[in-house]
C-alpha positions, 0 to 999 in steps of 0.5 A, a space after each residue: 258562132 258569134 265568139 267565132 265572128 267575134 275573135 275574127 273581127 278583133 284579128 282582122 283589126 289586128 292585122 291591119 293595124 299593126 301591118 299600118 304600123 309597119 307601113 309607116 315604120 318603113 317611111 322616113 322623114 327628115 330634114 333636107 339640104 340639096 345644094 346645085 354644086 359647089 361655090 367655093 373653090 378654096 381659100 388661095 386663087 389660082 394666082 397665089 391670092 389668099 382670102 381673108 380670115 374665116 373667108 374663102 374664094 369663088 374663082 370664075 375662070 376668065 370669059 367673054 362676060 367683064 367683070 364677075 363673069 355672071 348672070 345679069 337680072 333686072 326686073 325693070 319692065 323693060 329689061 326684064 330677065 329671067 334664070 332657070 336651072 334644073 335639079 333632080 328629086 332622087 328615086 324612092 324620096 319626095 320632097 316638101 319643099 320650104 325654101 330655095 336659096 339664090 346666091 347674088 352678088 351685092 351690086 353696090 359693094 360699098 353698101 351695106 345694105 342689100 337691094 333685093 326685096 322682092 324674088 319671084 319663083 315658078 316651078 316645072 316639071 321640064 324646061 320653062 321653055 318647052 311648050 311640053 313643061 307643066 308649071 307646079 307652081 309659082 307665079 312671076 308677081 307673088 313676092 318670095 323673099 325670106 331675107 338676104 344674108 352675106 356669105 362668108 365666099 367672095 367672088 373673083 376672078 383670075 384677074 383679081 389682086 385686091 379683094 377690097 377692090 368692088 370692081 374685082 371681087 364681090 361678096 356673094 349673099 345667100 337670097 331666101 325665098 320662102 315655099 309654101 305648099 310645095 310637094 314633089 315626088 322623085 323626077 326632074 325638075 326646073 326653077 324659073 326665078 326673077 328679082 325686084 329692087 327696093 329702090 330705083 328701076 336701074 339698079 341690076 344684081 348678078 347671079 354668079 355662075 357656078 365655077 368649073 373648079 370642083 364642079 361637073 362642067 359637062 353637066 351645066 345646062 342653065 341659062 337666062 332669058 331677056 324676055 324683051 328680046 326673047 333671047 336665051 343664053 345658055 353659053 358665053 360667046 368665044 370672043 377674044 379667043 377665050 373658051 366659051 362657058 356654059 352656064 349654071 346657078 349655084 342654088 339650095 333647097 332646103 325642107 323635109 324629105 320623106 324615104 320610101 
């Protein structure tokens, strides 16, 4: 009775063990790359304008917005603004996030050092703005920045004839903040994020738009907040009879992620 008792006990472990074993045999983990639509538009401009060597071109279709066509982020304590935008976390995958990468173009083209020191990033389970939505996590004071690099992408727009020109292309840098602790199951999700400066409360830096060429317009849906006056803006305007836009960031996430 007791060898009986004995090989049952050892078979049962057996079973167990090897059914673990073919649980997690079933889970893959991998590193991970989710990129919110494409920034580059190519290498020649819609008007015949060919980027330098080794570079390409982010052509924003022409707006009510001068300039670039982009977002306008200002952490001054009154001009404060916020972006957010949304990205989905595919079924039967979570994702261990690790950092999440803002493109910004340099406000002062000339230099050659980039101003952003300082990026803040809250994460939710719905839009920031629906009383609905549960913040995951983040805060709007605990300093993220990773580190800033330049791209090899320069932003214009249809009116651009001289790439040197600071007044009408821009080269785009890659903004890293560093996640820690950060898990999400397969959902929907948004990003609330903000910059400071390193130096001078007037200084302001663009977030470019994500361009139409290449990418799913019907499905741009972000926007920016001027908290001071508690206005959103998800659309440029129809002024001067152009079409109006919506809105939407170009921004990565990069970490593990596991498939079910």
């Amino acid at each position: 009775m007791k060898n009986l008792l004995f090989i049952f006990v050892l078979s049962f472990l057996m079973f167990n063990c090897s059914s673990d074993g073919l649980e997690d045999a079933s889970k893959t983990e991998e590193p991970f790359t989710y990129s919110n639509g494409n920034l580059s538009t190519g290498k020649v401009s819609s008007t015949g304008l060919v980027a330098p060597q080794g570079y390409e071109l982010s052509e924003f279709r022409n707006s009510s917005t001068p300039g670039m066509g982009s977002f306008y982020l200002n952490f001054q304590e009154n001009a404060r603004y916020y972006v957010s935008d949304d990205f989905v976390v595919p079924q039967n995958e979570s994702w261990k996030v690790e950092n999440m990468i803002f493109s910004v173009i340099n406000p002062d083209p000339v230099s050659p050092n980039f101003p952003v020191k300082n990026v803040v990033v809250e994460i939710y389970d719905g839009n920031p703005e629906l009383a609905t939505s549960k913040k995951l996590y983040g805060d709007m004071e605990t300093n993220l920045f990773r580190k800033a690099t330049p791209t090899k992408i320069y932003r214009i727009t249809p009116e651009t004839v001289d790439i040197s020109n600071g007044t009408q292309a821009s080269l785009i840098y890659d903004v890293e903040s560093s996640i820690s602790n950060l898990e999400l199951k397969s959902g929907h999700y948004w990003y609330k994020m903000t910059m400071r400066f390193d130096y001078g409360e007037d200084w302001s830096c663009w977030v470019p738009r994500l361009p139409q060429a290449g990418n799913n317009e019907a499905s741009f849906n972000a926007y920016w907040k001027d908290i001071k006056s508690n206005t959103i803006y998800n659309l440029d305007g129809n002024h001067s009879g152009l079409v109006p836009i919506n809105y939407e960031t170009p921004f990565k996430i990069t970490g593990i992620k596991t498939e079910n």
